[in-house]
N, C-alpha and C positions, 0 to 999 in steps of 0.2 A: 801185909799190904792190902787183902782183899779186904781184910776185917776192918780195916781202919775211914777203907774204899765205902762201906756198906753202912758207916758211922756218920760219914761225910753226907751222906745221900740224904740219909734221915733225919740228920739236924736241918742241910738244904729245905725238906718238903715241911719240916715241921714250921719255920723261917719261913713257907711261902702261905703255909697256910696262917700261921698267925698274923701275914703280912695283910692276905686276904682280909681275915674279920677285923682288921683294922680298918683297911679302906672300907667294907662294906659298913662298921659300925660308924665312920665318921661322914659316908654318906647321910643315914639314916638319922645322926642327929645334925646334919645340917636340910633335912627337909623340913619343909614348914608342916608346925603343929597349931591346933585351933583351941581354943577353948572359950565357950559360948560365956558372953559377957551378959549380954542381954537377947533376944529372940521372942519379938510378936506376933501372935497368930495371923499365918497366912492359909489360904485357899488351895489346892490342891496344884503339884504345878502343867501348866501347860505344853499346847506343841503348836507354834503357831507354823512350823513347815517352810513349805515353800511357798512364802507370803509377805509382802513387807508389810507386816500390821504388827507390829510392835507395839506402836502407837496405842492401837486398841488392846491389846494383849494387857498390857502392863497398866492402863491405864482401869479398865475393867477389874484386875487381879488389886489393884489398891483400892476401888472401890468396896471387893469383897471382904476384904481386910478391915476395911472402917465401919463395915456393917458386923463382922465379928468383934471388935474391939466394943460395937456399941452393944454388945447382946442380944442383936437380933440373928444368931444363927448362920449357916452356912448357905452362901447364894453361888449359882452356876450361870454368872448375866453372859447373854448372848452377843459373840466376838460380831458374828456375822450380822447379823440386826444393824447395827455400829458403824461396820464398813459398807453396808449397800446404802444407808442415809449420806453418810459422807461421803461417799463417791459420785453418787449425783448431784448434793451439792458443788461439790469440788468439779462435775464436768459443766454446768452453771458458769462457773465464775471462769472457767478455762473460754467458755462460748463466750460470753459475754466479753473478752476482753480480747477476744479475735488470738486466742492460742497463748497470748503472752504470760499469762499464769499458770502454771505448771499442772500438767494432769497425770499426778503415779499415783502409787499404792501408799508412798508414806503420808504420815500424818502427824499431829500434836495431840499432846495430852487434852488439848481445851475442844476438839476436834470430839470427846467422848461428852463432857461436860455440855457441851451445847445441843448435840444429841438428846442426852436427859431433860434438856429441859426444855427442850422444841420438839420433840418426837418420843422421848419417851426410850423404853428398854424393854426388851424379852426375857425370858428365862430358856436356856439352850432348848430345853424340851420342846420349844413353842415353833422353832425353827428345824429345818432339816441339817440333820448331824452333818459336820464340816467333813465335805470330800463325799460324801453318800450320792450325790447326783451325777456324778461322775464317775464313780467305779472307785473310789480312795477311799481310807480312814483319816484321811489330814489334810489339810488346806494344801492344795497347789495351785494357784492364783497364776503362772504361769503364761498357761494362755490366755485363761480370761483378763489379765491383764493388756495379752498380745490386741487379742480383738478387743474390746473397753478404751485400750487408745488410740488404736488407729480410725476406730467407730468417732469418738470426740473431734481428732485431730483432721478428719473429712469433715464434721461441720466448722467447727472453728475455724478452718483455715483455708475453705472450701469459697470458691466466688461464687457465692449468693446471693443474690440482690434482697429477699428477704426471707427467712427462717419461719416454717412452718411448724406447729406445734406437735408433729411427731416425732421431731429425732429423739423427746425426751423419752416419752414414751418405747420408741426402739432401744436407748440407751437400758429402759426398766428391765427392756425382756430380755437382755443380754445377763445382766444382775440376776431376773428369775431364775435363767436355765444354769447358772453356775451355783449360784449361793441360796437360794430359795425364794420364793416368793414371801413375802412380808406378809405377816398374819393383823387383822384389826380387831381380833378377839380371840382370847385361848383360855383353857382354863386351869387354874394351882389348884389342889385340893380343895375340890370342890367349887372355889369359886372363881367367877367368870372376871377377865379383866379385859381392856385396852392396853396398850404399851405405853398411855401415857398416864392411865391409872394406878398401872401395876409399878412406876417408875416414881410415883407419888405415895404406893401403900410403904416403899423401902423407908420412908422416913429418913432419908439425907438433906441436907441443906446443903444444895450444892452451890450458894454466896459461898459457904464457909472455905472454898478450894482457894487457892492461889498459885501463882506460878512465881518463882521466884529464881533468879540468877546474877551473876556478879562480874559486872566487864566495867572498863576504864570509860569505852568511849561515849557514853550517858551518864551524867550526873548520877550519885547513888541517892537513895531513898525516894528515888521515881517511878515511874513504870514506863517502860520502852517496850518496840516491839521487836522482838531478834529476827536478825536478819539471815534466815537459810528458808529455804523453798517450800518444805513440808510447813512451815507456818503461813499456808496461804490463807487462815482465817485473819490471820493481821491481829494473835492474841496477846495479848501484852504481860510483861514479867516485871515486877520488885526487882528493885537493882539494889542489891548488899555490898559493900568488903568485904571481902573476901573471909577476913575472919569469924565476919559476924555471921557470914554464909554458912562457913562450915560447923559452925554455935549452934544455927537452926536443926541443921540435919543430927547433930548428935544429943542435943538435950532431947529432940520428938523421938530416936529410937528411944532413951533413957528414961521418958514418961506415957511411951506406952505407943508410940503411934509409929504408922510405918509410911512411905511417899513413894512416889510414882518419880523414878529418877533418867532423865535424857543423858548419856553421855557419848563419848565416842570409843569403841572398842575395835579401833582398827589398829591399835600400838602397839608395837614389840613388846611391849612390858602388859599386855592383853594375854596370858595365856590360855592356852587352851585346856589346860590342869586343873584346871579351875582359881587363880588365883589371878589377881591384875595389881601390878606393880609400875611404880616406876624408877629404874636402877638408875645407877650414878650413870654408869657406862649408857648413854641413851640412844637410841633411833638404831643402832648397830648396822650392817652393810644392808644399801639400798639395791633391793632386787629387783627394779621395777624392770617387767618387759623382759627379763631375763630366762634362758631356759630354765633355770632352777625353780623360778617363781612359776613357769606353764607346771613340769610336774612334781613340783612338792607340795601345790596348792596353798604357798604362803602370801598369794595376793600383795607379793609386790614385797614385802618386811618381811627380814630376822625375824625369827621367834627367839624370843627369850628363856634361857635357862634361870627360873625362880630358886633362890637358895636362902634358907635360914640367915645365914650370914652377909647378905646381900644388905650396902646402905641403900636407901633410897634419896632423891632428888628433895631439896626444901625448895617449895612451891610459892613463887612469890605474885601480887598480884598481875605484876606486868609481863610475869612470865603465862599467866593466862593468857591475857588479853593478846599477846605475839602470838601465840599459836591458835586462836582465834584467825586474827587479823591474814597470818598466812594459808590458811588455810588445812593446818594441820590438828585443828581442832574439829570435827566436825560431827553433824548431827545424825549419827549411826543408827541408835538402837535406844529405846523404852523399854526400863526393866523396873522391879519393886526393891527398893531396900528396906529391910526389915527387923534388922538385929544390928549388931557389936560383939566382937570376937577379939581375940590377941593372939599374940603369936609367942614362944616359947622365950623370944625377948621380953615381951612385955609392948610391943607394937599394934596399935589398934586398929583395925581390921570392917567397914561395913558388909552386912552380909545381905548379899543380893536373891532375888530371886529373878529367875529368868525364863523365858517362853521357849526355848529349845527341847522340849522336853526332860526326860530325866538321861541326860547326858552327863559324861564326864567320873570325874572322882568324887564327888558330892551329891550324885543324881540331880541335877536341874537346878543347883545354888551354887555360888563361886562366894568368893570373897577379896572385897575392893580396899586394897590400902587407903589410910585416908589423904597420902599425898596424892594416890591419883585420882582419888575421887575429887580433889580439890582443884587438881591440876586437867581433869578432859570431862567435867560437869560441864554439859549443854543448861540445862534448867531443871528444876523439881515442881510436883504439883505436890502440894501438903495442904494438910486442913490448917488453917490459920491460928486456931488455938494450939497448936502444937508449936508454935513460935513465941519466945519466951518474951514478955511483957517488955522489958524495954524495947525493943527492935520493935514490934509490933509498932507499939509507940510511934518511932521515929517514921515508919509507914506510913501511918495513919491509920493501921487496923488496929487500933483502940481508943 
């Protein structure tokens, strides 16, 4: 009886353990696997912290990218240079319009481009290392955010009868003592430059950028100007279909080039594994306001369990343009995409680069389905030759 007892046991644990490497191996091959399809030289990745300058982060990090594709080497442009020009601007148009235009940290991609070409760029060296004035290694924009708006928001909205030419000047030294003061001459190996010489020796042609994006309620092959609040410069985007949208972004990884991509990555199907999807099963239970949401720090949304075997959502254009409209599309984060990847399906995959620093399972890249890339793209800045000859066409850029 014992014998039989002691037989039972060991077939039991041998049953438990086989049962084990079962469930562990049909985990392991239902995790998403990657394998690099295509991958463009990008620039080292960033940390933009605690800072809403994505904007400039991503928008910077595609410029470096275009200057490597074109042979001219590796460049480290100045985030901060970027946001102290655009912030002034942007407290400008806040005054001027008596508070009604928006005064934050976010920004647009066109927000770096008009920089270059009205002010010019630095090379990091030229500037005080981000966080150094302060006691940090990394942007924390924080307060000087805190002080920078309520400084704006006292003249803007302040009963003045008329505006003396120092607030600007106050606004400057607020800029100086966080982010640095602004150099008018530095110099690179050897030789001496301005910001708006040294933004001229890069040899870009910054006509050749465009912005491009894809919604119902603008005529397509137009340019319109999108309507969210960080586009306070009023820059206007290429309106595609959707198909022919998501045509541009994958023939430019496939000939070489990489873009500076807007989308919103506040959705369940956002993970934090690094992988952004969008499941059948979508939006999963709404946490907003909820205790779970104060200490899990999931900002309100499920997070999503990504699985090999998971379908994805077919992205149609009006199903943009609705979550758009309701407001469940929204203008998050500027990051670079830079490659084409697949997944152990055969599912294609854009692969991102992002300002977080080197976080996560991928250290500081994730990888964007292309439904969702298709389905929560705000807009793209691409060089315009990287858009394939008839669409251009129907543009006008050609």
């Amino acid at each position: 009886m014992k014998r039989h007892f002691l037989f039972a046991v060991a077939l039991s644990l041998l049953a438990g353990s086989a049962a084990a490497q079962g469930t562990a191996g049909d985990a392991k091959k239902d995790t998403l696997a990657f394998t690099t399809i295509k991958a463009n030289p990008i620039t080292s990745i960033k940390d933009q912290n605690q800072s809403g300058t994505c904007w400039c982060f991503s928008s910077l990090s595609f410029l470096e990218a275009e200057l490597l594709r074109e042979g001219k080497g590796e460049y480290d442009l100045c985030e901060s240079f970027v946001v102290y020009k655009t912030m002034i601007d942007r407290a400008e148009r806040a005054v001027r319009t008596h508070g009604d235009a928006s005064f934050s940290q976010g920004g647009s991609f066109y927000d770096v481009i008009y920089c270059l070409q009205h002010y010019g760029i630095v090379p990091q060296e030229a500037m005080a290392a981000p966080g150094s004035l302060y006691g940090d290694t990394l942007f924390n924009h924080n307060e000087l955010d805190a002080v920078a708006t309520a400084y704006v928001k006292a003249i803007a909205k302040g009963n003045h009868r008329k505006l003396t030419p120092c607030w600007k000047k106050g606004l400057e030294g607020i800029y100086d003592a966080y982010v640095g003061e602004l150099p008018t001459e530095f110099e690179v190996n050897g030789k001496k430059y301005t910001p708006k010489s040294y933004a001229e020796s890069l040899g870009l042609n910054l006509d050749d950028y465009v912005s491009l994006t894809s919604f119902t309620h603008y005529p397509f092959y137009t340019k319109f100007v999108i309507e969210v609040p960080d586009n306070w410069r009023w820059a206007e985007s290429y309106n595609l279909p959707l198909d022919e949208f998501m045509e541009v972004m994958d023939n430019a990884v496939r000939e070489g080039y990489t873009f500076a991509w807007g989308a919103d990555v506040s959705e369940p199907g956002f993970g934090r594994d690094g992988v952004a999807r969008v499941p059948l099963a979508a939006g999963g239970k709404d946490l907003t306001g909820s205790d779970a949401a104060r200490w899990t720090g999931t900002d309100g949304k499920a997070a999503a369990v990504v699985k090999a075997s998971d379908d994805e959502q077919t992205i149609t254009q009006e199903m943009r343009q609705e979550a758009y409209d309701n407001w469940q599309t929204t203008d998050d984060h500027g990051m670079v995409i830079y490659g084409l990847a697949k997944d152990q399906k055969g599912n294609e995959y854009f692969m991102v680069k992002n300002s977080w620093g080197k976080y996560g399972k991928y250290k500081g890249i994730f990888y964007a389905s292309k439904p969702y890339v298709a389905y929560k793209t705000m807009n793209i800045l691409i060089n315009k030759k990287a858009i394939p000859s008839k669409i251009a066409k129907k543009l006008g850029l050609k």
